[in-house]
PDB file with SEQRES, HELIX, SHEET and CRYST1 records, atoms N, CA, C and O in Angstrom:
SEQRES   1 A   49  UNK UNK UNK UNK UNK UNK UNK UNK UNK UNK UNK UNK UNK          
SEQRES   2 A   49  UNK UNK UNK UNK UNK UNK UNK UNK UNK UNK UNK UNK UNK          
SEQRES   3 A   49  UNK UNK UNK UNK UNK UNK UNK UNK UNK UNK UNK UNK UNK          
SEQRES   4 A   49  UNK UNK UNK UNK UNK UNK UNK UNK UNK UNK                      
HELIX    1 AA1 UNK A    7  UNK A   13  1                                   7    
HELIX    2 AA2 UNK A   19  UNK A   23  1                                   5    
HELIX    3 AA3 UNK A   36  UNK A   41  1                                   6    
CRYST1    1.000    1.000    1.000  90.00  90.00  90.00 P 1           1          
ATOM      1  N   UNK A   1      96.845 103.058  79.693  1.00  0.00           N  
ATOM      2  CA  UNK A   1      96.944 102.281  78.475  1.00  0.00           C  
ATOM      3  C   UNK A   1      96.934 100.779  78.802  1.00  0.00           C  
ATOM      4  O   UNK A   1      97.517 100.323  79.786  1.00  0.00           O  
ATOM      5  N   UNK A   2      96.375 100.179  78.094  1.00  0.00           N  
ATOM      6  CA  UNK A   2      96.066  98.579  77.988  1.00  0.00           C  
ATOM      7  C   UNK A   2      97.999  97.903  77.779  1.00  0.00           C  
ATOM      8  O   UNK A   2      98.803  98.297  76.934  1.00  0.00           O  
ATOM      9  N   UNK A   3      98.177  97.094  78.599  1.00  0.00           N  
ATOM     10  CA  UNK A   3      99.323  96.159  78.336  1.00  0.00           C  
ATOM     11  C   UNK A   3     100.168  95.767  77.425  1.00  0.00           C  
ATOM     12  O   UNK A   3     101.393  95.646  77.413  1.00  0.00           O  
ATOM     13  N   UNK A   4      98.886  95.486  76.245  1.00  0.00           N  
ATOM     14  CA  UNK A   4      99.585  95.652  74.693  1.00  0.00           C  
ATOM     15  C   UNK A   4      99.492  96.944  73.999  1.00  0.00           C  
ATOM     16  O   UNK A   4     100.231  97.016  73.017  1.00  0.00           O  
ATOM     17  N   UNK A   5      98.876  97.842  74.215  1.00  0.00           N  
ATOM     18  CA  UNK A   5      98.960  99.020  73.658  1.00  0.00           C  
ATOM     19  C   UNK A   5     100.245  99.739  72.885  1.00  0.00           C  
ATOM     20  O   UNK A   5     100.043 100.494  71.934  1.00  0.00           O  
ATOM     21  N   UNK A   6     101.206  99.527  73.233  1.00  0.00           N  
ATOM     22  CA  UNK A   6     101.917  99.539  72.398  1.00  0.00           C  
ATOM     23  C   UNK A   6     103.050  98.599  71.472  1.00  0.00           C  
ATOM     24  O   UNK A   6     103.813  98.692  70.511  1.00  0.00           O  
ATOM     25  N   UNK A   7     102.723  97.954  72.167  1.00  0.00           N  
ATOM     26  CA  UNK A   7     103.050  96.285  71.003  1.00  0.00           C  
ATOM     27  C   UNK A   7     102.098  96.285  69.683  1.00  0.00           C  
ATOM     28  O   UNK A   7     102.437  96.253  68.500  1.00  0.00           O  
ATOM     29  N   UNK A   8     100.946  96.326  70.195  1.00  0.00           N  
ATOM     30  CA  UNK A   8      99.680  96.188  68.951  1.00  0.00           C  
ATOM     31  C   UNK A   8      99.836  97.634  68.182  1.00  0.00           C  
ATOM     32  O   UNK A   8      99.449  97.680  67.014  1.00  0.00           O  
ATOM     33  N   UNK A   9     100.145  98.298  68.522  1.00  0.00           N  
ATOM     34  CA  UNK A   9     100.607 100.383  68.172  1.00  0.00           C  
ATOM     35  C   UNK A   9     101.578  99.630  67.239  1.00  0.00           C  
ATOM     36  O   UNK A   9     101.064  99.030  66.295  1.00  0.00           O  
ATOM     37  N   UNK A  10     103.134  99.580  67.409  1.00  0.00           N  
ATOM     38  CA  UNK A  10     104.264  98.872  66.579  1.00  0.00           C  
ATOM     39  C   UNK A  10     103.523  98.185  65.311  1.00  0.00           C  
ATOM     40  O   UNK A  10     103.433  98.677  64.186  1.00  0.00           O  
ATOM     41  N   UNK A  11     102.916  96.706  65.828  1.00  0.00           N  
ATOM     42  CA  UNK A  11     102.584  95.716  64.931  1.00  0.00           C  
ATOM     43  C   UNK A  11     101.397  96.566  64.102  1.00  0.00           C  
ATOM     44  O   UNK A  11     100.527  95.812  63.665  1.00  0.00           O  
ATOM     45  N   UNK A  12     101.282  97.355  63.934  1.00  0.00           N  
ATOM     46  CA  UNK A  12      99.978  98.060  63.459  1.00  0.00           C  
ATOM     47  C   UNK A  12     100.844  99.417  61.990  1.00  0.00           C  
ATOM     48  O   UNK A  12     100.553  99.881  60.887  1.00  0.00           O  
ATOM     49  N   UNK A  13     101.579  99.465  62.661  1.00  0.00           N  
ATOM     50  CA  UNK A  13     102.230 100.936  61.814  1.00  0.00           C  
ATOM     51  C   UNK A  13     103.457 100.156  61.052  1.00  0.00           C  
ATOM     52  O   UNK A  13     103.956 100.601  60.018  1.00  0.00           O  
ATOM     53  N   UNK A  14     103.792  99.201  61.548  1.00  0.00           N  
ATOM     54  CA  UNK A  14     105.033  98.509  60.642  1.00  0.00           C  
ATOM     55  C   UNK A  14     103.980  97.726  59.596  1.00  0.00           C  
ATOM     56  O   UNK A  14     104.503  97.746  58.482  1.00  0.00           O  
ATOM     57  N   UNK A  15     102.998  97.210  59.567  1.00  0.00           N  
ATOM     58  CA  UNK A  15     102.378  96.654  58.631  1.00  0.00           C  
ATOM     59  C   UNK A  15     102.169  94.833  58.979  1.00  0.00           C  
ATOM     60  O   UNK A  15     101.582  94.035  58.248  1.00  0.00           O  
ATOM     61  N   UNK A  16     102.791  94.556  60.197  1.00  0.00           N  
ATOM     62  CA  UNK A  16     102.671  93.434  60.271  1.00  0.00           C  
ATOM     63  C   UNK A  16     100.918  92.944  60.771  1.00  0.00           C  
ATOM     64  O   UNK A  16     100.681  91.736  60.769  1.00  0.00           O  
ATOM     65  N   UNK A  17     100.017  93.719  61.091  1.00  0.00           N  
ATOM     66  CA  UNK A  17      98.741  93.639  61.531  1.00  0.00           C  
ATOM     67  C   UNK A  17      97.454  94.806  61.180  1.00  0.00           C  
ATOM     68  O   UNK A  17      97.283  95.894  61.730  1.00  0.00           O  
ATOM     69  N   UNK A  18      96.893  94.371  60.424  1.00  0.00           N  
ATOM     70  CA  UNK A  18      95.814  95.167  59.080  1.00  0.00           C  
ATOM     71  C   UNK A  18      95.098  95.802  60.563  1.00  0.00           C  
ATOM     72  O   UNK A  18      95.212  95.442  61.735  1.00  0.00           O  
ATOM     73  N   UNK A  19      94.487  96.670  60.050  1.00  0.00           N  
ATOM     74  CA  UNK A  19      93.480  97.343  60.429  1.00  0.00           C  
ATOM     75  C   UNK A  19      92.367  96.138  61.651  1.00  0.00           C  
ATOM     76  O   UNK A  19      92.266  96.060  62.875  1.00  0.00           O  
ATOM     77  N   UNK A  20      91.623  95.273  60.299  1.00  0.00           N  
ATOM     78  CA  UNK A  20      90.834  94.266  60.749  1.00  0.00           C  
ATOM     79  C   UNK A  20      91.505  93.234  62.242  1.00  0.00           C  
ATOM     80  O   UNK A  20      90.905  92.858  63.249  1.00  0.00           O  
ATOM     81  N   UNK A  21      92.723  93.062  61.887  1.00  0.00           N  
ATOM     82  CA  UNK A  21      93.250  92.397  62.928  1.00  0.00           C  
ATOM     83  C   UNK A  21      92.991  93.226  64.291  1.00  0.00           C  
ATOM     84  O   UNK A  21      92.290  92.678  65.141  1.00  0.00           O  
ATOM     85  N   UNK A  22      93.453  94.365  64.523  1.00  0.00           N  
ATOM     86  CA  UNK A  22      93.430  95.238  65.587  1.00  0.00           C  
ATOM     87  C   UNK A  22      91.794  95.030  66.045  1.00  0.00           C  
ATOM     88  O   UNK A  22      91.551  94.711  67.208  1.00  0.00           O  
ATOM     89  N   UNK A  23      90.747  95.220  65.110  1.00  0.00           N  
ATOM     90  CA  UNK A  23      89.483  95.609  65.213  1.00  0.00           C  
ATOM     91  C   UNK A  23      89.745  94.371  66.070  1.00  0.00           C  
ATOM     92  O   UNK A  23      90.040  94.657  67.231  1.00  0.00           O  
ATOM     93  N   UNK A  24      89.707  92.960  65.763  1.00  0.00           N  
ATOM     94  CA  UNK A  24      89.330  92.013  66.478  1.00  0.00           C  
ATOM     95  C   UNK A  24      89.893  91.809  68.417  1.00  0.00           C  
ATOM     96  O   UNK A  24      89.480  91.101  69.336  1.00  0.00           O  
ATOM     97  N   UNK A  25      90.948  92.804  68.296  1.00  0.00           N  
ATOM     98  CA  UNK A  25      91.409  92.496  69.673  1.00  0.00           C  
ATOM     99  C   UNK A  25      90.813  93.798  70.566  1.00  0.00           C  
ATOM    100  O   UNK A  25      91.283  94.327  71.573  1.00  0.00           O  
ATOM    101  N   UNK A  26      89.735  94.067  69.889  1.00  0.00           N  
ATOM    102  CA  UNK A  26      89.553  95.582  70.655  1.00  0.00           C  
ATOM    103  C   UNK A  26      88.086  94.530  71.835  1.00  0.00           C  
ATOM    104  O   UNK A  26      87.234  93.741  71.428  1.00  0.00           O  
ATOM    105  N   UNK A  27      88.418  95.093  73.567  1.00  0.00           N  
ATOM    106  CA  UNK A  27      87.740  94.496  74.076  1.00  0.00           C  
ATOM    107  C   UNK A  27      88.107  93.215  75.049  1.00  0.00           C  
ATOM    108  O   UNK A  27      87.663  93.101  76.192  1.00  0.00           O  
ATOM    109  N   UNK A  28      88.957  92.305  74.435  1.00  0.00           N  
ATOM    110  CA  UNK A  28      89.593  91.432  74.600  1.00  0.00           C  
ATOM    111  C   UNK A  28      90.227  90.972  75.831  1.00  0.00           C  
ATOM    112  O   UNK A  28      91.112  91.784  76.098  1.00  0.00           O  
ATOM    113  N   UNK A  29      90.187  90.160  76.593  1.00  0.00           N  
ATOM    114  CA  UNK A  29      91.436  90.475  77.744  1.00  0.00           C  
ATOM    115  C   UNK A  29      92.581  90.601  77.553  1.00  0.00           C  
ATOM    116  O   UNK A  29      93.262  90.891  78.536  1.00  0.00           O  
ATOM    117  N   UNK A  30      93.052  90.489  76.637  1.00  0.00           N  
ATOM    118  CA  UNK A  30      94.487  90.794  76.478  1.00  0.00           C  
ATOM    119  C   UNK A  30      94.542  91.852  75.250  1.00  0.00           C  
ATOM    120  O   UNK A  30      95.541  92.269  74.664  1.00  0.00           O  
ATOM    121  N   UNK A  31      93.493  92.091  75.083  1.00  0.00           N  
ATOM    122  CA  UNK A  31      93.206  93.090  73.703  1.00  0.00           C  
ATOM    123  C   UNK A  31      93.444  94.955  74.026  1.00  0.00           C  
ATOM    124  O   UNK A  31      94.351  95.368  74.750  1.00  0.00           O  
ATOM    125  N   UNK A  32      92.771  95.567  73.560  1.00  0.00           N  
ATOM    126  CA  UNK A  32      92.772  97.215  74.200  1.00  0.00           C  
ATOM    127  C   UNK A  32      91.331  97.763  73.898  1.00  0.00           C  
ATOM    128  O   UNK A  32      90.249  97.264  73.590  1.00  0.00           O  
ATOM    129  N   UNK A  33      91.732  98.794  74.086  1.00  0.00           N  
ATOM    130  CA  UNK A  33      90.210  99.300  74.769  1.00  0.00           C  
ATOM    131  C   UNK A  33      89.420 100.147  73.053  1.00  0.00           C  
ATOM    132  O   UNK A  33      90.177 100.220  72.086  1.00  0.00           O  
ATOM    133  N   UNK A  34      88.769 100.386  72.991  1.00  0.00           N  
ATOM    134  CA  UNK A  34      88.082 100.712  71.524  1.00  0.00           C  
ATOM    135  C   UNK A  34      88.318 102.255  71.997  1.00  0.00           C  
ATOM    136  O   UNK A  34      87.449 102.828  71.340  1.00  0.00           O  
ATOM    137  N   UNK A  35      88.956 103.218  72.719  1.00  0.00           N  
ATOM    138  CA  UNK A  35      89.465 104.361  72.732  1.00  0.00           C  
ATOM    139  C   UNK A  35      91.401 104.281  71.937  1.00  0.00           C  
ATOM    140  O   UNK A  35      91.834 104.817  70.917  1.00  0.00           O  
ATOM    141  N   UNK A  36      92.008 103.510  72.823  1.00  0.00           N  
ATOM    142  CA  UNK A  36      93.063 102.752  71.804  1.00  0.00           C  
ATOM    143  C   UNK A  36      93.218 102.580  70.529  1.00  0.00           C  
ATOM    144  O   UNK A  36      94.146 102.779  69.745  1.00  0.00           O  
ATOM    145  N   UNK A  37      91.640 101.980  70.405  1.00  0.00           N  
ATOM    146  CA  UNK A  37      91.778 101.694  68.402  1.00  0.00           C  
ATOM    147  C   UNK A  37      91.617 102.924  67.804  1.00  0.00           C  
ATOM    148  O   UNK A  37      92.057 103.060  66.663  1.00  0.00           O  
ATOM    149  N   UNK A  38      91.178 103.667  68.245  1.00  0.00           N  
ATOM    150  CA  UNK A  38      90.790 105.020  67.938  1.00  0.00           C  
ATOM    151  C   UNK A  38      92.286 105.947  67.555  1.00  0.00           C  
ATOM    152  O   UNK A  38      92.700 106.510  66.541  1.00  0.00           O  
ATOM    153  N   UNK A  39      92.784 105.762  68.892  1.00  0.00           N  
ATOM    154  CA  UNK A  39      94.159 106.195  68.937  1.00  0.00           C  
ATOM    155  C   UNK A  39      94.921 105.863  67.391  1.00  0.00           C  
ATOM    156  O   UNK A  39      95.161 106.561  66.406  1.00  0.00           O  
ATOM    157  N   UNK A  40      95.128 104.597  67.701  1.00  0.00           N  
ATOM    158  CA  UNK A  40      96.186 103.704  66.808  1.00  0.00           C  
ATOM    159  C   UNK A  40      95.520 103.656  65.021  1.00  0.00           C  
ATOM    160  O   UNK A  40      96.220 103.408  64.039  1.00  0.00           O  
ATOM    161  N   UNK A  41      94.356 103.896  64.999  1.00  0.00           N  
ATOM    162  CA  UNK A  41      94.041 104.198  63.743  1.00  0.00           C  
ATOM    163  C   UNK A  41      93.851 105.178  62.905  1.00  0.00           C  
ATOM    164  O   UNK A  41      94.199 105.385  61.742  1.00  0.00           O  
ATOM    165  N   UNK A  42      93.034 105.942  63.946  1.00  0.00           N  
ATOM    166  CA  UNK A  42      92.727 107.593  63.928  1.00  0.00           C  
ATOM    167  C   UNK A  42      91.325 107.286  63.217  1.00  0.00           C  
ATOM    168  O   UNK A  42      90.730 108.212  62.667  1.00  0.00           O  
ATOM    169  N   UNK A  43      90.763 105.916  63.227  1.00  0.00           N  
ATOM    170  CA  UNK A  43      89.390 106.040  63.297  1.00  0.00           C  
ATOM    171  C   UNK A  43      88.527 105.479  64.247  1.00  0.00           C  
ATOM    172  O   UNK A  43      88.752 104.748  65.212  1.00  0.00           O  
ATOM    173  N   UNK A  44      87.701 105.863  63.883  1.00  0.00           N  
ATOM    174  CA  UNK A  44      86.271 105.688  64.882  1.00  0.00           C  
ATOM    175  C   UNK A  44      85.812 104.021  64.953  1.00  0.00           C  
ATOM    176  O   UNK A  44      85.419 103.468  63.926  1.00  0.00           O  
ATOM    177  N   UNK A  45      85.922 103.097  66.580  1.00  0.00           N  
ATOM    178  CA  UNK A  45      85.445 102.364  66.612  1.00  0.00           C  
ATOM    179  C   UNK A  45      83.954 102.274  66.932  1.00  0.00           C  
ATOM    180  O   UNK A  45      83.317 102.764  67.865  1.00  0.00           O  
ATOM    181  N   UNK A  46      83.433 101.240  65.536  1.00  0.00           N  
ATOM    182  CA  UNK A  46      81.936 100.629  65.613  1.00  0.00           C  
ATOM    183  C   UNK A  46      81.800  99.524  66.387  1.00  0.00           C  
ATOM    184  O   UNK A  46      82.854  98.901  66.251  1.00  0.00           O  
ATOM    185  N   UNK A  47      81.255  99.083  66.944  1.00  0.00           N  
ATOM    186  CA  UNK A  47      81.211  97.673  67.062  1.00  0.00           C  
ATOM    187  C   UNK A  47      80.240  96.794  66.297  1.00  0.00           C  
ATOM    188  O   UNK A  47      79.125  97.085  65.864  1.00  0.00           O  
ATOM    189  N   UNK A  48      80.762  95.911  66.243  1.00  0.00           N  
ATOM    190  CA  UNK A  48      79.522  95.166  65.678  1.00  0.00           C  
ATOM    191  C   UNK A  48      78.654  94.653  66.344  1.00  0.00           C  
ATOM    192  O   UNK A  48      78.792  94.199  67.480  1.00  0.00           O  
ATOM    193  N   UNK A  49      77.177  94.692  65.361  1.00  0.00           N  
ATOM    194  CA  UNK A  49      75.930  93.980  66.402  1.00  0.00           C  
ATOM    195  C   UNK A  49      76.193  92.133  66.249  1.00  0.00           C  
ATOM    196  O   UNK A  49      75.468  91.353  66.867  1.00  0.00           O  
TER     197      UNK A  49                                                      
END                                                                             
């Protein structure tokens, strides 16, 4: 698991960080991995072109 993985997990299910927010740290160096977002959302990451 990525470093923040479960910090961004917390901030994600308490409501303090939307969906979109997460999307943006997926990738990131300090972000998590787009299997993670998957996890933490229970949907399917796209990326954008």
């Amino acid at each position: 698991m990525s470093k923040n993985f479960e910090k961004f997990k917390r901030y994600y299910e308490e409501g303090l960080w939307s969906k979109q927010k997460l999307y943006n740290v997926v990738g990131k160096r300090t972000g998590i991995t787009p299997e993670e977002y998957e996890i933490i959302t229970g949907e399917t990451y796209i990326p954008e072109n």
